[in-house]
KEMIMAR-446233 format. One record per residue (C-alpha): x, y negated, z negated; residue number from 0. Coordinates in pm, 1 decimal, m for minus. Example, Ala and Ser with C-alpha at 12.3 -4.5 7.8 and 13.67 -1.06 7.14 Angstrom:
REM residues 2
REC / 1230.0 / 450.0 / m780.0 / 0 .
REC / 1367.0 / 106.0 / m714.0 / 1 .
//
This chain:
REM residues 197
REC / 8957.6 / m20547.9 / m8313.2 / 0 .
REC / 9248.2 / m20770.6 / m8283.5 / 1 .
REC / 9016.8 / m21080.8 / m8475.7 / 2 .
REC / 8958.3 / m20849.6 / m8753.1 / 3 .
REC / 9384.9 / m20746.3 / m8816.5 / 4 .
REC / 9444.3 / m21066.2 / m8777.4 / 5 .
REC / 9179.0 / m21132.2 / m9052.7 / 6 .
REC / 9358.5 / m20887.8 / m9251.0 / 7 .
REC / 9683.3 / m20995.7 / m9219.8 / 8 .
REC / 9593.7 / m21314.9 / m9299.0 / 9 .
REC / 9776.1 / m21511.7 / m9655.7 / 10 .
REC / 9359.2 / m21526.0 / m9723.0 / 11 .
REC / 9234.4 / m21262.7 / m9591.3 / 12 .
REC / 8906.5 / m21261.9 / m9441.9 / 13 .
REC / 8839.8 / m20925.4 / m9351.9 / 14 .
REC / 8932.5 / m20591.0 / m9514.7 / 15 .
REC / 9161.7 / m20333.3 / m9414.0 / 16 .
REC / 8858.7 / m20043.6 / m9425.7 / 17 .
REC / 8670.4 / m20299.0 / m9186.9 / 18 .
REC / 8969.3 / m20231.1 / m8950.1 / 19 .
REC / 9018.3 / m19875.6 / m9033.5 / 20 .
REC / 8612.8 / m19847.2 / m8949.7 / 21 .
REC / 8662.1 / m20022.0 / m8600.1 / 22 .
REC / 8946.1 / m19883.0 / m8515.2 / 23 .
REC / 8726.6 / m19514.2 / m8545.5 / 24 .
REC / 8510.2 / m19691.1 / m8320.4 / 25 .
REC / 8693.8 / m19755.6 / m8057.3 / 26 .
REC / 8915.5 / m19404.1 / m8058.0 / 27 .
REC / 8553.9 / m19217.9 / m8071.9 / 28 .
REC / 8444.0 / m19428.5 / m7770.5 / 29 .
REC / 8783.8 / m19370.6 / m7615.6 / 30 .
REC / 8753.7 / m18983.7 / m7610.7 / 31 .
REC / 8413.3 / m19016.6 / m7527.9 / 32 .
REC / 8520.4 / m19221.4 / m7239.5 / 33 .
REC / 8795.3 / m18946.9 / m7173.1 / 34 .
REC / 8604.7 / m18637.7 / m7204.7 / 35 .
REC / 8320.0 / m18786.4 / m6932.3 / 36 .
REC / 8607.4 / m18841.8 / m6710.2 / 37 .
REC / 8724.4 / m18508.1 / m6748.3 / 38 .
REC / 8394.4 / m18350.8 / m6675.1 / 39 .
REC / 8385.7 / m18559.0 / m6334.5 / 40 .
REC / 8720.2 / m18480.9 / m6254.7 / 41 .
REC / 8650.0 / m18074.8 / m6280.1 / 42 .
REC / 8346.7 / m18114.9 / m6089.4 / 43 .
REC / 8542.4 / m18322.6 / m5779.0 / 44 .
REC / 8827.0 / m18040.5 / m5786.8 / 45 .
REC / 8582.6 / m17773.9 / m5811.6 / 46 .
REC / 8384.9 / m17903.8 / m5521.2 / 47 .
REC / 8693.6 / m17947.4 / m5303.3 / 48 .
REC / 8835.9 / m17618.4 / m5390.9 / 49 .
REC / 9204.0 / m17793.0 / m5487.8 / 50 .
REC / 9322.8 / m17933.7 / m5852.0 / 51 .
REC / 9450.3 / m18254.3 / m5709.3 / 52 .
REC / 9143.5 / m18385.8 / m5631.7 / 53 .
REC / 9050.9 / m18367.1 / m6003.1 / 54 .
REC / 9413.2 / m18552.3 / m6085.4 / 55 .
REC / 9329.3 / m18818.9 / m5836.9 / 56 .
REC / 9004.2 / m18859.0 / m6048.4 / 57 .
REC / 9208.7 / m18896.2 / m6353.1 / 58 .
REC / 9449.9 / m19132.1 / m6278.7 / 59 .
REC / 9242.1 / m19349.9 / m6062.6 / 60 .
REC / 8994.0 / m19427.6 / m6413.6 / 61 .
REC / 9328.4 / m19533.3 / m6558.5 / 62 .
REC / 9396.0 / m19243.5 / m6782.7 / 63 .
REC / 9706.0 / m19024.0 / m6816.8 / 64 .
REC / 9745.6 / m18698.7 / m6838.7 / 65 .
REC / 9848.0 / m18554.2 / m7207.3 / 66 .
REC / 9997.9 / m18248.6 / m7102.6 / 67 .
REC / 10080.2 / m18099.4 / m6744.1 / 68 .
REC / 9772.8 / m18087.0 / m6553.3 / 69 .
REC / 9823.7 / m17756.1 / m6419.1 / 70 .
REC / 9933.3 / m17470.1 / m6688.1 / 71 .
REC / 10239.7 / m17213.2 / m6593.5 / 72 .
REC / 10127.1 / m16901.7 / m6506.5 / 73 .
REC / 10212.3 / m16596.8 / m6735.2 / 74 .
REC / 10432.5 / m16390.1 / m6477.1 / 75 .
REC / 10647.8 / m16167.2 / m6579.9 / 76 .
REC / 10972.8 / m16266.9 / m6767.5 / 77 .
REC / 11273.6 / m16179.0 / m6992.2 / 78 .
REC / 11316.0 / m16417.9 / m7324.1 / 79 .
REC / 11613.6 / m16342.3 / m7557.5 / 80 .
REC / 11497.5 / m16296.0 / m7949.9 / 81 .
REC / 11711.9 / m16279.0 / m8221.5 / 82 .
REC / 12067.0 / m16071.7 / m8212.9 / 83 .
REC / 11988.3 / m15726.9 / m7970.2 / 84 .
REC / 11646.8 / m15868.2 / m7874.3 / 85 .
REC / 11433.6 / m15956.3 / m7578.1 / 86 .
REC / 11084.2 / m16012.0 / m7548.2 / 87 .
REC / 10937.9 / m15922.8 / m7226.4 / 88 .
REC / 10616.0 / m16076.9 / m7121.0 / 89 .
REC / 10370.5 / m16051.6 / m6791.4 / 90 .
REC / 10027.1 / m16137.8 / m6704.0 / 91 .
REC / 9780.1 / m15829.1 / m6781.5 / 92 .
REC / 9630.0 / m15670.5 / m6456.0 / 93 .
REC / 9305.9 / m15475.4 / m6614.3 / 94 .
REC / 9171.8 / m15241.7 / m6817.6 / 95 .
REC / 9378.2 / m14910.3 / m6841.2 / 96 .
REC / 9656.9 / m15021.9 / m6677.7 / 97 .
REC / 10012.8 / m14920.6 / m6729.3 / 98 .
REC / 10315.0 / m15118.2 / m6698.3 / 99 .
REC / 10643.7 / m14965.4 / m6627.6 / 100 .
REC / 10986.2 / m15152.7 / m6692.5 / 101 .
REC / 11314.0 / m15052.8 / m6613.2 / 102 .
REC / 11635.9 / m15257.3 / m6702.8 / 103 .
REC / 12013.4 / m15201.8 / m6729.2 / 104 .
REC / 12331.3 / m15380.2 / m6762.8 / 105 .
REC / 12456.1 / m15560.1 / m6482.7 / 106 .
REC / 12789.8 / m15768.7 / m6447.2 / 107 .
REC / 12646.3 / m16072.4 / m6295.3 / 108 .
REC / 12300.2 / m16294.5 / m6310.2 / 109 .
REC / 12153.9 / m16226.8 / m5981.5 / 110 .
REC / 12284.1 / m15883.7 / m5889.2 / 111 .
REC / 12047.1 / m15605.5 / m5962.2 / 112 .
REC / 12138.8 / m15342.0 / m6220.2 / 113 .
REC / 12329.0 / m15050.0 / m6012.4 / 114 .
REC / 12254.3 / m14800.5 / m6284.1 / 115 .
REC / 11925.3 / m14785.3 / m6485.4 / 116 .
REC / 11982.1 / m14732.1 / m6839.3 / 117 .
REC / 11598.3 / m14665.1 / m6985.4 / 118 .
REC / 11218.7 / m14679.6 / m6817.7 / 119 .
REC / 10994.0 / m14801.0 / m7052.5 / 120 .
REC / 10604.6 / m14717.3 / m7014.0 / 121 .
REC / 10354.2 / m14908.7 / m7190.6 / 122 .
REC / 9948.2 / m14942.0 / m7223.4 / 123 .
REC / 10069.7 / m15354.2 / m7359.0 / 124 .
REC / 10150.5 / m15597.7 / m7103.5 / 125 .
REC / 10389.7 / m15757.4 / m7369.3 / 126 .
REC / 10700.1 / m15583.0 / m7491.4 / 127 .
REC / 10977.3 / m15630.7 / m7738.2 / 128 .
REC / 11287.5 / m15424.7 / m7695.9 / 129 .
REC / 11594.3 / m15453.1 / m7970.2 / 130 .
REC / 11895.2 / m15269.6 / m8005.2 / 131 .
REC / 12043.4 / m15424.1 / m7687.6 / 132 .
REC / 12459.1 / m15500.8 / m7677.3 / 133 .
REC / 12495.9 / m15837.4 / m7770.9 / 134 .
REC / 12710.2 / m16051.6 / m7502.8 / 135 .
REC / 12542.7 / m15866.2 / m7243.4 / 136 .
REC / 12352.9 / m15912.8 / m6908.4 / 137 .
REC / 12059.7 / m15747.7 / m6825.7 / 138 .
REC / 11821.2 / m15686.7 / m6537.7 / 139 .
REC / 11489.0 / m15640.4 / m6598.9 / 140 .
REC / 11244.1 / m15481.6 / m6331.2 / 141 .
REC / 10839.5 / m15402.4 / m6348.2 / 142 .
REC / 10564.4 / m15203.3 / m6198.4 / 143 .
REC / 10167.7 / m15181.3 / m6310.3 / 144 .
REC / 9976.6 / m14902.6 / m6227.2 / 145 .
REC / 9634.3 / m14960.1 / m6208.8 / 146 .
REC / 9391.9 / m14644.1 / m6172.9 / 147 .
REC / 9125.3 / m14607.1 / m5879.1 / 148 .
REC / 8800.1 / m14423.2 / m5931.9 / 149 .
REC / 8771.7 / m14285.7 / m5580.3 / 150 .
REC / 9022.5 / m14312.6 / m5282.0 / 151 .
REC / 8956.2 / m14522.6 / m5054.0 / 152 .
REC / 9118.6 / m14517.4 / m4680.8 / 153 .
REC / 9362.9 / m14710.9 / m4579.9 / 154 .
REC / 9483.3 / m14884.8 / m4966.7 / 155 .
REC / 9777.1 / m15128.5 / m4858.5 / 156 .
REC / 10064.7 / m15174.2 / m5045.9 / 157 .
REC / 10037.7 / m15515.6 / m5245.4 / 158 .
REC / 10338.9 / m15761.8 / m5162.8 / 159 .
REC / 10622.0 / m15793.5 / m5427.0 / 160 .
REC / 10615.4 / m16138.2 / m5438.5 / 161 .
REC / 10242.2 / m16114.1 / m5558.8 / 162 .
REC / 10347.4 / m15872.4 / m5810.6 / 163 .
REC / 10018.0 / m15694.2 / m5773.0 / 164 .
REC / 9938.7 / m15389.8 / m5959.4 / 165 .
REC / 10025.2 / m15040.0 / m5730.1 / 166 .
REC / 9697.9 / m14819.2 / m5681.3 / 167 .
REC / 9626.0 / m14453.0 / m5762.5 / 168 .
REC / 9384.9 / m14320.5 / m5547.4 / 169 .
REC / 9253.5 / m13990.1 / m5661.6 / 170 .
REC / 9241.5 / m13752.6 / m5350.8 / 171 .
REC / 9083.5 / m13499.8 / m5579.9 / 172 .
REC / 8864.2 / m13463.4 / m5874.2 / 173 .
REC / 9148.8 / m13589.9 / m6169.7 / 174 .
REC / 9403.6 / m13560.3 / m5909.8 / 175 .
REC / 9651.7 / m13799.2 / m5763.3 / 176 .
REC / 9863.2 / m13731.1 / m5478.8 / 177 .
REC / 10215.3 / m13868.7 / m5493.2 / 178 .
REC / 10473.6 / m13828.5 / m5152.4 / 179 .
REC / 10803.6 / m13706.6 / m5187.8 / 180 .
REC / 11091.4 / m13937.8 / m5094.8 / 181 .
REC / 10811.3 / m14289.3 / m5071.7 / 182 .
REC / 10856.2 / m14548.6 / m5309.6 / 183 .
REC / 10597.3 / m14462.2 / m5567.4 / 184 .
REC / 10563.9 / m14814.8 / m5743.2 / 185 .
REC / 10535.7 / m15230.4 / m5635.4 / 186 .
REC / 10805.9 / m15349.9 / m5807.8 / 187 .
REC / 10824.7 / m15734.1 / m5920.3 / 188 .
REC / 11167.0 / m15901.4 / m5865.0 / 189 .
REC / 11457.5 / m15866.2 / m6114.9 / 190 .
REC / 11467.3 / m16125.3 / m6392.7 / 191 .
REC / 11817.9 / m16168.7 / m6597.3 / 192 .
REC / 11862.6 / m16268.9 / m6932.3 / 193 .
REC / 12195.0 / m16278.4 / m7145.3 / 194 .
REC / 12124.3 / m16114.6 / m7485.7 / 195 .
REC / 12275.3 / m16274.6 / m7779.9 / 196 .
//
């Protein structure tokens, strides 16, 4: 490859610059060839062991680099300021026929949950966009899912907040589902602030 640019470049130049052009395909086809049986190894090793860095050792110990980060953020749930009054609220979809419950308010400082809830906001989408909010403001911003059960089943625990799992229904009942008075009905995630502009 280098012979034939040199060629090129040369005052008489013995090759031509599609001759380059053509190897230089070459060798990028080979390359991702190269690349992509690599890749196929390195899922197989970190599949096998159960743990992504086992694949990443693969990677980097062929000499290859990783284009992008080699493990992707998860989609958990999260406030993102959008245009003037906007915020765009995102979260990871828990299944079919779920509902997703927000509820968010005005709060003085980042960190300190809202002391009085301004709206609840259900939804069938696990992706929102609310406008019409003060500009210059805080906000806190709080969800529950609701997943529905078929049939109860004893004993449901209560999924951990910090796994901001989906809260059960259990029907008790043929279309029925029994709610206690005074318990905590939903799993709520943790508060997220954003600043609205």
């Amino acid at each position: 490859m280098d012979t034939l640019y040199n060629e090129s470049e040369a005052s008489l130049p013995t090759a031509t610059k599609l001759q380059v052009t053509t190897q230089r395909n070459i060798c990028i086809a080979a390359y991702n060839q190269n690349a992509g049986y690599i890749q196929g190894i390195a899922r197989v090793a970190a599949a096998a062991a159960g743990d992504v860095t086992v694949g990443l050792q693969v990677v980097t110990r062929c000499g290859y680099k990783y284009k992008k980060t080699a493990i992707p953020a998860p989609h958990h749930f999260k406030a993102t300021p959008k245009g003037v009054g906007g915020v765009e609220i995102t979260t990871k979809a828990v299944g079919k026929r779920a509902n997703y419950i927000r509820k968010y308010g005005i709060t003085s400082t980042k960190g300190v949950p809202t002391t009085t809830i301004a709206e609840v906001l259900v939804s069938l989408e696990a992706d929102i966009f609310i406008n019409n909010l003060k500009s210059g403001c805080i906000y806190g911003f709080r969800e529950a899912s609701v997943l529905p059960m078929k049939k109860a089943t004893a004993n449901v625990a209560t999924p951990s907040l910090a796994k901001k799992a989906a809260t059960p229904t259990v029907a008790t009942t043929s279309r029925k589902v029994t709610f206690s008075d005074g318990a905590e009905h939903y799993t709520w995630g943790d508060w997220v602030y954003v600043i609205v502009m």
